[in-house]
N, CA, C and O atoms as CSV, one atom per row, in Angstrom:
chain,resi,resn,atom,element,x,y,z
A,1,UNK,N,N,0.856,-1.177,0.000
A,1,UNK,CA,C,0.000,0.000,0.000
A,1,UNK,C,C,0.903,1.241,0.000
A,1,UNK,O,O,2.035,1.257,0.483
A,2,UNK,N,N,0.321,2.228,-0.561
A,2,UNK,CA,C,1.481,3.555,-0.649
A,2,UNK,C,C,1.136,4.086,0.637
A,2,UNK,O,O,0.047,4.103,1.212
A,3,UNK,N,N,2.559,4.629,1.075
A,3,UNK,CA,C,2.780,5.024,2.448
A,3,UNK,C,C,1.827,6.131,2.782
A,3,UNK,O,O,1.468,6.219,3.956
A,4,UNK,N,N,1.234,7.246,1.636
A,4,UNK,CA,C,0.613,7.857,1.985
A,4,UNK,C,C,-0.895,7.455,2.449
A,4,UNK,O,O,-1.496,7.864,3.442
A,5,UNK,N,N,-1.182,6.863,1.804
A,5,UNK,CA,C,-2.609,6.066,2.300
A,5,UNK,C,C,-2.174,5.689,3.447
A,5,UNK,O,O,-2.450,6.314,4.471
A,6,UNK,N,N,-1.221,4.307,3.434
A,6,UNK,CA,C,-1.203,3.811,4.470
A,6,UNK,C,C,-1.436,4.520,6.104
A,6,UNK,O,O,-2.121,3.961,6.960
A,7,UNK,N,N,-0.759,5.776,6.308
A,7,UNK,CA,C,-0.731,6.332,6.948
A,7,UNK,C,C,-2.251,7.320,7.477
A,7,UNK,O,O,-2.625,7.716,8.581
A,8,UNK,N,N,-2.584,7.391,6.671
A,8,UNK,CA,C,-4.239,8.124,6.292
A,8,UNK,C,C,-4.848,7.253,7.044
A,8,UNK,O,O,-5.198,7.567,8.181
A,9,UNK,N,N,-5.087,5.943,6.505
A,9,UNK,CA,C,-5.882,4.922,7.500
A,9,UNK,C,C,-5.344,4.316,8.475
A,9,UNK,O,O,-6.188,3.588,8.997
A,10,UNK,N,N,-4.091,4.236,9.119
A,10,UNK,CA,C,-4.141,3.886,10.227
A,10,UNK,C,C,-4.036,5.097,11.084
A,10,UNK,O,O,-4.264,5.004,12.290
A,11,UNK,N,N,-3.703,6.235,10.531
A,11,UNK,CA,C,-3.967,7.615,11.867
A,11,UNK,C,C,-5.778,7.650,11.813
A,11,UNK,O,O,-6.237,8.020,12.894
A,12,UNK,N,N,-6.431,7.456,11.164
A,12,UNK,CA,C,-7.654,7.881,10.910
A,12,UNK,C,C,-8.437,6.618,11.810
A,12,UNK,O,O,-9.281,7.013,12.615
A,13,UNK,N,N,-8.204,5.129,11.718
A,13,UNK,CA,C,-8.447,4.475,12.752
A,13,UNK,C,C,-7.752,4.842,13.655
A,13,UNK,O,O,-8.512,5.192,14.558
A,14,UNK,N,N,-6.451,5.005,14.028
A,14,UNK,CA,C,-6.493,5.670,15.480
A,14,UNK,C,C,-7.350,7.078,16.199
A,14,UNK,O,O,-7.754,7.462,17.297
A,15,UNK,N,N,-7.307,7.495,14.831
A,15,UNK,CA,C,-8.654,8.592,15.671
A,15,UNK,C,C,-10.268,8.263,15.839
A,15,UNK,O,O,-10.889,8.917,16.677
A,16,UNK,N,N,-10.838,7.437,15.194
A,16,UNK,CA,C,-11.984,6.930,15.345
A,16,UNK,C,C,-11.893,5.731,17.082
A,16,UNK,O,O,-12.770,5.706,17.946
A,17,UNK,N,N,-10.801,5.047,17.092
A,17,UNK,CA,C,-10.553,4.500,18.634
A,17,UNK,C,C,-10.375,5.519,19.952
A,17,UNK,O,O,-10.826,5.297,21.075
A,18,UNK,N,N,-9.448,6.929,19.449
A,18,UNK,CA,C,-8.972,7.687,20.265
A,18,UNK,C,C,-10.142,9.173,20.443
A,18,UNK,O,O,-10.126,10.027,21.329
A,19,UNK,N,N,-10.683,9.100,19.755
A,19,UNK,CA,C,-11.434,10.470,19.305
A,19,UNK,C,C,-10.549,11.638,19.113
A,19,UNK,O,O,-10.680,12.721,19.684
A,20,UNK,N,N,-9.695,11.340,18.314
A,20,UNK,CA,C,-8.500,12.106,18.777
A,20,UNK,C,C,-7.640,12.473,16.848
A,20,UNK,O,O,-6.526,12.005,16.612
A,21,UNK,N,N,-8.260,13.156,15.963
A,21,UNK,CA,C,-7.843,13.108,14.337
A,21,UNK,C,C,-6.367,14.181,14.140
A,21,UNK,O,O,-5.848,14.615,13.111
A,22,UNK,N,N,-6.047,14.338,15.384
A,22,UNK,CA,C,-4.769,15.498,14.691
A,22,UNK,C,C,-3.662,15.164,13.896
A,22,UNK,O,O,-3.147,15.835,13.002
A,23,UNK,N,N,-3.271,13.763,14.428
A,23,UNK,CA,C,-2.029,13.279,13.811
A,23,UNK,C,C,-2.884,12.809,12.253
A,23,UNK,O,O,-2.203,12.916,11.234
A,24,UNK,N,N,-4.088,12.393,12.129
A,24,UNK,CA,C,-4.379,12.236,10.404
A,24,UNK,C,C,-4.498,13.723,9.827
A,24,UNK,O,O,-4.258,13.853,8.626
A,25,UNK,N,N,-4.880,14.975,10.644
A,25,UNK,CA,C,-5.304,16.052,9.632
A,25,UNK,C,C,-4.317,16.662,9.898
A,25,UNK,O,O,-4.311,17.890,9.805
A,26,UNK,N,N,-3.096,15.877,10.345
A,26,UNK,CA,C,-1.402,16.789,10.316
A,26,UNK,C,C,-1.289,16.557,8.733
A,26,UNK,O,O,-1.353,17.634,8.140
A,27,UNK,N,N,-1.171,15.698,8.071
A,27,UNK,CA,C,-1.184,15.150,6.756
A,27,UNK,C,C,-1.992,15.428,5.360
A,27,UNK,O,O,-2.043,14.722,4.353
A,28,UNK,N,N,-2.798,17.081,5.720
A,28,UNK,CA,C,-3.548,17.249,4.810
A,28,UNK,C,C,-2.544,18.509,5.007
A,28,UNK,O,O,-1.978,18.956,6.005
A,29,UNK,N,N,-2.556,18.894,3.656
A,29,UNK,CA,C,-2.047,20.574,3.366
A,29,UNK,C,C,-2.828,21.196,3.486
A,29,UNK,O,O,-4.018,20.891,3.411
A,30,UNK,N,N,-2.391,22.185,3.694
A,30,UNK,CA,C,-2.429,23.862,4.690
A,30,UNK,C,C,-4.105,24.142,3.691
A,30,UNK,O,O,-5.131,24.458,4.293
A,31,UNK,N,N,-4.072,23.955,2.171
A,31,UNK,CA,C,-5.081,24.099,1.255
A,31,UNK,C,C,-5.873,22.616,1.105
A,31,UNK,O,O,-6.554,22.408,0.101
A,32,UNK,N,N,-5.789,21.965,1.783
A,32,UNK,CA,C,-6.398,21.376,1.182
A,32,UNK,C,C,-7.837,20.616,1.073
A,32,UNK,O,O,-8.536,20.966,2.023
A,33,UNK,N,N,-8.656,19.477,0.025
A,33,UNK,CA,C,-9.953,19.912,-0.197
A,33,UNK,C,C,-10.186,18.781,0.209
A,33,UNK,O,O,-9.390,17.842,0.191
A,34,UNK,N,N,-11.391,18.767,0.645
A,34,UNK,CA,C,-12.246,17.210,1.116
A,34,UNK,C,C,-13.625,17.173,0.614
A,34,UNK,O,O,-14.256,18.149,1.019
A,35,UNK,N,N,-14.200,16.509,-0.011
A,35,UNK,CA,C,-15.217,16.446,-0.839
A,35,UNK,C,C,-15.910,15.305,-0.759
A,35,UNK,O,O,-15.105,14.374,-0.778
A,36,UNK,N,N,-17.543,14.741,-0.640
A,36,UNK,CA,C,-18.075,13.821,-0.645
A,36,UNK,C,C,-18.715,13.335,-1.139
A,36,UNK,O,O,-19.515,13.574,-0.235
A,37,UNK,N,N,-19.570,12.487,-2.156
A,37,UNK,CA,C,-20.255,12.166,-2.866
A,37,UNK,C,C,-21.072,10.781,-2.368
A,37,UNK,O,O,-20.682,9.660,-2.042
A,38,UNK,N,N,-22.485,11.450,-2.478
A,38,UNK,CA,C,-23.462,10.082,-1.699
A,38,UNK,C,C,-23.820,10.312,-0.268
A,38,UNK,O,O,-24.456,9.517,0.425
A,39,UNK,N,N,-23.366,11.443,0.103
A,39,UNK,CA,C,-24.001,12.288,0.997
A,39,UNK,C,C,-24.017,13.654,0.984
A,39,UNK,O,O,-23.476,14.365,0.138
A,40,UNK,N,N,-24.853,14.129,2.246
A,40,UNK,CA,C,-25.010,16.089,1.758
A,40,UNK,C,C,-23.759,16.152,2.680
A,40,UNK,O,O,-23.965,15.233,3.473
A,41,UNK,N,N,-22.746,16.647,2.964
A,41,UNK,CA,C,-21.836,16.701,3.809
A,41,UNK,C,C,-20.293,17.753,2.965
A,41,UNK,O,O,-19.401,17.215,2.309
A,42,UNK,N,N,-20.337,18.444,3.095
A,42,UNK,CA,C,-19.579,19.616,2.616
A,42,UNK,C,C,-19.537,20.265,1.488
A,42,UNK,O,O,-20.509,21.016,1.408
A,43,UNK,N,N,-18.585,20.335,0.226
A,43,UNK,CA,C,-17.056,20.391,0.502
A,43,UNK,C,C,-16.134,20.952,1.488
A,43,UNK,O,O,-16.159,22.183,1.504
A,44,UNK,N,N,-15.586,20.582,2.049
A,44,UNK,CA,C,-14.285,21.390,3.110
A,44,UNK,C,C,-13.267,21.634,2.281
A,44,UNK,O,O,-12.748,20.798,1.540
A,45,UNK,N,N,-12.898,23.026,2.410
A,45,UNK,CA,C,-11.661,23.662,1.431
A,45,UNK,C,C,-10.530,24.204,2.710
A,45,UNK,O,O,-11.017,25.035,3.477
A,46,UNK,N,N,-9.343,23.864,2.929
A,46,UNK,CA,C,-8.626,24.134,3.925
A,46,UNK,C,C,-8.627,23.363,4.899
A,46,UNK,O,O,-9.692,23.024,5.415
A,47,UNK,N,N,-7.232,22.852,5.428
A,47,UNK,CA,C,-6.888,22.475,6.322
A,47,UNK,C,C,-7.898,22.686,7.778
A,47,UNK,O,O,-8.401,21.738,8.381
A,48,UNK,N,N,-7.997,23.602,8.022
A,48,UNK,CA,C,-9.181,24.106,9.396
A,48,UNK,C,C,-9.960,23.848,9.152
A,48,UNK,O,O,-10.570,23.339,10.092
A,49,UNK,N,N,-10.946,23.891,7.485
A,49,UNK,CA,C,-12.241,23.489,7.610
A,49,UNK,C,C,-12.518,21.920,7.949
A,49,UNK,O,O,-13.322,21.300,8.644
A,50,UNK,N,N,-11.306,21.574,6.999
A,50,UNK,CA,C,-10.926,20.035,7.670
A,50,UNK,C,C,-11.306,19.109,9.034
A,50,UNK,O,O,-11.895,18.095,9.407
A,51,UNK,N,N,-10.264,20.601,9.611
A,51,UNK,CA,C,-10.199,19.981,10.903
A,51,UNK,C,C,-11.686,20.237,11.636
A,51,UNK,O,O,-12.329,19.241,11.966
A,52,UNK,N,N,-12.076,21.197,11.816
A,52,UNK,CA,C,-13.283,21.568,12.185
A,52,UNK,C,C,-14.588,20.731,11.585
A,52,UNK,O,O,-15.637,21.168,12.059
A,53,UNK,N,N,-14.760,19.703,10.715
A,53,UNK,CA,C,-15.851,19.216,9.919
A,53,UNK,C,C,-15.567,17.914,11.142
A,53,UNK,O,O,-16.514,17.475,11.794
A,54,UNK,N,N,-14.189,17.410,11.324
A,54,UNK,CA,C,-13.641,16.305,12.199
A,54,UNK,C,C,-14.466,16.503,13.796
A,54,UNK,O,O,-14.946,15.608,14.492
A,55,UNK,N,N,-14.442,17.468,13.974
A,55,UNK,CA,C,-14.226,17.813,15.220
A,55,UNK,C,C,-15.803,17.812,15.661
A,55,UNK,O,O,-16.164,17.359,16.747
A,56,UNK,N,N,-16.788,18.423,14.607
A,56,UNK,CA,C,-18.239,18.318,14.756
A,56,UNK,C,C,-18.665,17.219,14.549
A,56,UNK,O,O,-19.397,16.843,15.464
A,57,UNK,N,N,-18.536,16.463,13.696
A,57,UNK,CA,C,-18.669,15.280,13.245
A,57,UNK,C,C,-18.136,13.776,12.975
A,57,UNK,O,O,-18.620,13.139,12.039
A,58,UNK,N,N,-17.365,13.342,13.614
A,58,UNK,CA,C,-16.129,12.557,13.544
A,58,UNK,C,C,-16.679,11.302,13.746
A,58,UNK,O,O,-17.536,10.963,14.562
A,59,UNK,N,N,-15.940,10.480,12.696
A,59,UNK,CA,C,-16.535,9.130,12.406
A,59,UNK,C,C,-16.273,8.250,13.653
A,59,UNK,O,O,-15.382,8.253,14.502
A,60,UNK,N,N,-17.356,7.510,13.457
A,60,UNK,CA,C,-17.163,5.708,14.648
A,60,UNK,C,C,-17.073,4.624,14.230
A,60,UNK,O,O,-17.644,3.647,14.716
A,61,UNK,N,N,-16.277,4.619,13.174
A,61,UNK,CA,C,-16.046,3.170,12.562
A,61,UNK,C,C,-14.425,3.552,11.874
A,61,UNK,O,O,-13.792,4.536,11.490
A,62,UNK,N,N,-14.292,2.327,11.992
A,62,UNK,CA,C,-12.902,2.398,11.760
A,62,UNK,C,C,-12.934,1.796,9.947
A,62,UNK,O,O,-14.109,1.576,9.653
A,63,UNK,N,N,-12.131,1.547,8.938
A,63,UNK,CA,C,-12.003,1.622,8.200
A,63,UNK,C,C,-10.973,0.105,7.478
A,63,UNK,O,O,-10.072,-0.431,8.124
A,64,UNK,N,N,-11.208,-0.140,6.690
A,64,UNK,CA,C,-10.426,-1.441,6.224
A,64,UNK,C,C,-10.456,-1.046,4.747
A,64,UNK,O,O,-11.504,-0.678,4.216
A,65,UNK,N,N,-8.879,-1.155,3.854
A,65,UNK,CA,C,-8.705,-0.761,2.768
A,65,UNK,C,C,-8.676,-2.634,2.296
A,65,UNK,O,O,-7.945,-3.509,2.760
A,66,UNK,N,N,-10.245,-2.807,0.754
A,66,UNK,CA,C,-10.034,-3.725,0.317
A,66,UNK,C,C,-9.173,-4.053,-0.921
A,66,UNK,O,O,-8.686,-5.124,-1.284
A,67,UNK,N,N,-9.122,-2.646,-1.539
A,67,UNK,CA,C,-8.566,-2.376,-3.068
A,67,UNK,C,C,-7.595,-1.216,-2.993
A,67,UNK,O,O,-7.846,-0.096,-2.548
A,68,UNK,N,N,-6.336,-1.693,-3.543
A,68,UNK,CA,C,-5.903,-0.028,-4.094
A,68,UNK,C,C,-5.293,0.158,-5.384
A,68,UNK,O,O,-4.646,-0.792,-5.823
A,69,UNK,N,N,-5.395,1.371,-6.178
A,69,UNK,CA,C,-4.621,1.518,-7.025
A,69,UNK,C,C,-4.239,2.756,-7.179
A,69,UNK,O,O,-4.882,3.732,-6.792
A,70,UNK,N,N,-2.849,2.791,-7.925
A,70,UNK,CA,C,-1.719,4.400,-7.826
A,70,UNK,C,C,-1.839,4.710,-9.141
A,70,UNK,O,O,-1.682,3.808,-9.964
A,71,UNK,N,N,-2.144,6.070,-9.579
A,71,UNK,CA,C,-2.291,6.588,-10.495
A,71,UNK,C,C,-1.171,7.745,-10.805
A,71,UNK,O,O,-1.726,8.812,-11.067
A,72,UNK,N,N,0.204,7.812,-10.841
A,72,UNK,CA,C,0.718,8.963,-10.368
A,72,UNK,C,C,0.716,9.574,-8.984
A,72,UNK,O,O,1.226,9.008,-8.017
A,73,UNK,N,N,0.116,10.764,-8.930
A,73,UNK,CA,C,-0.537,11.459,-7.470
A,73,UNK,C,C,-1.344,10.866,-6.904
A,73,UNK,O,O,-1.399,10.668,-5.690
A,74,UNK,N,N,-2.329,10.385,-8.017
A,74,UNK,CA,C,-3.505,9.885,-7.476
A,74,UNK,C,C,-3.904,8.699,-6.815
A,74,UNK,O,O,-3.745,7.733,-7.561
A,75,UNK,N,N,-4.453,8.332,-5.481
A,75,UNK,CA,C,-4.624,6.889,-5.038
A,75,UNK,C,C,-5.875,6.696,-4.922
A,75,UNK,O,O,-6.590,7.648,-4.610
A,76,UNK,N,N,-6.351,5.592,-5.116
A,76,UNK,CA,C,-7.893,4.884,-4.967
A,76,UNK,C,C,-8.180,3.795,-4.508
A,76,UNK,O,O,-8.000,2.764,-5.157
A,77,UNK,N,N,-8.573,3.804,-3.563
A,77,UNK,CA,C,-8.857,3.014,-2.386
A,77,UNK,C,C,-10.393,2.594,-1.931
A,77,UNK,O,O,-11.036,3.297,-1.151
A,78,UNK,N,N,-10.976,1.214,-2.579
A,78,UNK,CA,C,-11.858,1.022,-2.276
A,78,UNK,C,C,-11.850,0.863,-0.535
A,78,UNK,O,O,-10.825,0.514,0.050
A,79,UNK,N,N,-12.749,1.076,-0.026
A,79,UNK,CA,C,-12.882,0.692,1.957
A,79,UNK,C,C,-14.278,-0.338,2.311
A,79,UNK,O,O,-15.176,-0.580,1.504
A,80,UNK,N,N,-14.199,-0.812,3.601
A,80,UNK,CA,C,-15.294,-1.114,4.218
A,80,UNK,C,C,-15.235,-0.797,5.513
A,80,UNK,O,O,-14.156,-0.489,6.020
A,81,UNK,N,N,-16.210,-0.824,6.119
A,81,UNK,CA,C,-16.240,-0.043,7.577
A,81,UNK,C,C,-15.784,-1.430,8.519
A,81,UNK,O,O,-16.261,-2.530,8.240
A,82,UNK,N,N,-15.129,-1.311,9.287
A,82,UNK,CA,C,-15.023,-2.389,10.377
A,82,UNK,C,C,-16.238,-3.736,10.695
A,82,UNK,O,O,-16.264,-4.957,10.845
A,83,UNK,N,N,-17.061,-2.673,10.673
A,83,UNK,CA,C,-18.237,-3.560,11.556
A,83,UNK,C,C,-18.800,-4.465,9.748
A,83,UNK,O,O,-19.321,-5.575,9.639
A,84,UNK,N,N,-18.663,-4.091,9.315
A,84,UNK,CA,C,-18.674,-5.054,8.158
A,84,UNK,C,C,-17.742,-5.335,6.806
A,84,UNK,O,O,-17.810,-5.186,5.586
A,85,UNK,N,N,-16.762,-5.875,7.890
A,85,UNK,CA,C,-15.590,-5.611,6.737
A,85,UNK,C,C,-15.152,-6.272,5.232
A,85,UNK,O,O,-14.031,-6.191,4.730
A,86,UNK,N,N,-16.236,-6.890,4.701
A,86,UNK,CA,C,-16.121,-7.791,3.584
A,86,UNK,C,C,-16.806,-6.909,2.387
A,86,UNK,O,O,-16.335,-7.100,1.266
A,87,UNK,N,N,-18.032,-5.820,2.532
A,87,UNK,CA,C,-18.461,-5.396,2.089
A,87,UNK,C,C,-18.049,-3.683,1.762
A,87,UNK,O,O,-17.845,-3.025,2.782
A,88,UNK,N,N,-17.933,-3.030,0.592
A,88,UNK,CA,C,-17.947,-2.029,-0.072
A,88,UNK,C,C,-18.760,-1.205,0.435
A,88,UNK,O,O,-19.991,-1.193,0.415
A,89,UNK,N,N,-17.693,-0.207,1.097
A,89,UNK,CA,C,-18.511,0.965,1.508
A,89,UNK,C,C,-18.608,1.868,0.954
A,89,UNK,O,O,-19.577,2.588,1.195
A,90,UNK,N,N,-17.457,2.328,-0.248
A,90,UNK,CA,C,-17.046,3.350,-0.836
A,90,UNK,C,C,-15.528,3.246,-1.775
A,90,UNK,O,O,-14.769,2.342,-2.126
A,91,UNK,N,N,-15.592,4.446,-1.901
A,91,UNK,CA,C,-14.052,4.163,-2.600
A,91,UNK,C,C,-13.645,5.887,-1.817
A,91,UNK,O,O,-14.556,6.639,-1.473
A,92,UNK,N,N,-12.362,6.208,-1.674
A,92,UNK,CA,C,-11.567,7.070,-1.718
A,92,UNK,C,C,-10.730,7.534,-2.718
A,92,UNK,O,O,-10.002,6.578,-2.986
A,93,UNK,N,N,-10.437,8.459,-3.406
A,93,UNK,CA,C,-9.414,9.334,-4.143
A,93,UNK,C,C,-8.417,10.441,-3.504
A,93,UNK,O,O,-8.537,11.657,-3.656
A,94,UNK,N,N,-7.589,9.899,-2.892
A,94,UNK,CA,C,-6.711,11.172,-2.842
A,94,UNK,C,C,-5.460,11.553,-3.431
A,94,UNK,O,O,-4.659,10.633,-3.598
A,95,UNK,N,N,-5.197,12.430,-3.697
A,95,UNK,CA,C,-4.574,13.550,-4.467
A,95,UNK,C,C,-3.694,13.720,-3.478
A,95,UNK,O,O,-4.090,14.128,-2.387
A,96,UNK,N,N,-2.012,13.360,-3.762
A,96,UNK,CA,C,-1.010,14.089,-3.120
A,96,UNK,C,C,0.085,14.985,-3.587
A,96,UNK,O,O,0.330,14.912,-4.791
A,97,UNK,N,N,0.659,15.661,-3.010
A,97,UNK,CA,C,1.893,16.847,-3.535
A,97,UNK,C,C,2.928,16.946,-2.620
A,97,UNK,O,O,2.614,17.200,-1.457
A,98,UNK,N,N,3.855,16.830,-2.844
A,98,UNK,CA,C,4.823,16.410,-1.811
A,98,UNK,C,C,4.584,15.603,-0.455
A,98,UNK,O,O,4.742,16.139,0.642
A,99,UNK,N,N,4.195,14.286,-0.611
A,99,UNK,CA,C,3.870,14.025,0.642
A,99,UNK,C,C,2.713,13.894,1.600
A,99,UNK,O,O,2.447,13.014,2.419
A,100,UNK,N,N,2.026,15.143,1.233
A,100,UNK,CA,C,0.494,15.759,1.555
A,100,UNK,C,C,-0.482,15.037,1.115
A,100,UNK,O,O,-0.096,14.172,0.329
A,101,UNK,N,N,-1.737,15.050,1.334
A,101,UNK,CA,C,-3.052,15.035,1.000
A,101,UNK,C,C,-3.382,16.499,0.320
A,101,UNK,O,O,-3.270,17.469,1.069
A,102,UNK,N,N,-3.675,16.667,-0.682
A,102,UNK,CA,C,-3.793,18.062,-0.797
A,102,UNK,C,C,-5.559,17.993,-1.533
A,102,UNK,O,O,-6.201,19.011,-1.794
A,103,UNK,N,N,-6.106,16.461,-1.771
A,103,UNK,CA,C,-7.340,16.271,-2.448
A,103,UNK,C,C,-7.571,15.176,-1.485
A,103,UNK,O,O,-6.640,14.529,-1.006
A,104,UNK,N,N,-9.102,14.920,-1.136
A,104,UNK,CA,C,-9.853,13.807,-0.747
A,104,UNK,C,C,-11.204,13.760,-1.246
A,104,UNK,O,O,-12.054,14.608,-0.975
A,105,UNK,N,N,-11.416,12.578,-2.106
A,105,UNK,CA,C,-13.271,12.742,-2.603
A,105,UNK,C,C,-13.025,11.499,-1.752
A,105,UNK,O,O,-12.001,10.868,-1.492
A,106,UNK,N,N,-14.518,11.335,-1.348
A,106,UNK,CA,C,-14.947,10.250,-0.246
A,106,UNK,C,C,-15.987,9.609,-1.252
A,106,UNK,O,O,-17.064,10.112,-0.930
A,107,UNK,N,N,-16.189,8.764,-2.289
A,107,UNK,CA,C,-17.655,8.158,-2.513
A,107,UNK,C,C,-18.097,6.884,-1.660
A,107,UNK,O,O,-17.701,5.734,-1.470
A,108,UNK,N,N,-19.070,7.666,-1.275
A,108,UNK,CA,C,-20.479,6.522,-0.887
A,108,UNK,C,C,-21.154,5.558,-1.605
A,108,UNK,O,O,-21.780,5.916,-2.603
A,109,UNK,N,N,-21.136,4.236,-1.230
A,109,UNK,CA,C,-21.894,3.179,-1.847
A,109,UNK,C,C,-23.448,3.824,-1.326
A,109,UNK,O,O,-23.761,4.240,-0.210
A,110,UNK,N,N,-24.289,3.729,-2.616
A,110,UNK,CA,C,-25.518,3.257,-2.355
A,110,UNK,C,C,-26.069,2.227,-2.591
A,110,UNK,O,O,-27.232,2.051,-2.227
């Protein structure tokens, strides 16, 4: 798995165990966008809005990557939620630049 993901989902399950997302939204740039599809739930543009969308709303399930593939920058990461981890919850896209997260679309299975 690319280190950047990798790191995405296991700080991001540690914050869904810890209630605690700083060390995952250390890893998003200063600009950067979070976007969702398959629910009404933002876009967040900036790091703070980021953090602040976390902070009101912060997930309770932890996350299991079933698929990935590297596109350049780009990574895609099908997931399933813990509590049913065999099944397709979504896919992820993120967009990196040095290192960063600087893009996240979240799609929702319906």
């Amino acid at each position: 798995m690319n280190p950047v993901l990798e790191r995405h989902v296991r700080s991001f399950n540690r914050g869904v165990k810890k209630g605690d997302f700083a060390t995952m939204l250390s890893q998003f740039s200063d600009d950067a966008e979070m976007t969702f599809d398959g629910i009404s739930v933002g876009p967040f543009r900036g790091r703070a809005s980021i953090e602040r969308a976390y902070a009101e709303n912060p997930p309770d399930d932890e996350i299991t990557i079933l698929r990935t593939e590297e596109l350049g920058d780009t990574l895609r990461a099908e997931y399933a939620w813990s509590k049913n981890p065999k099944v397709k919850a979504g896919e992820m896209v993120l967009t990196t630049m040095k290192g960063k997260i600087s893009r996240l679309v979240i799609h929702y299975e319906r």
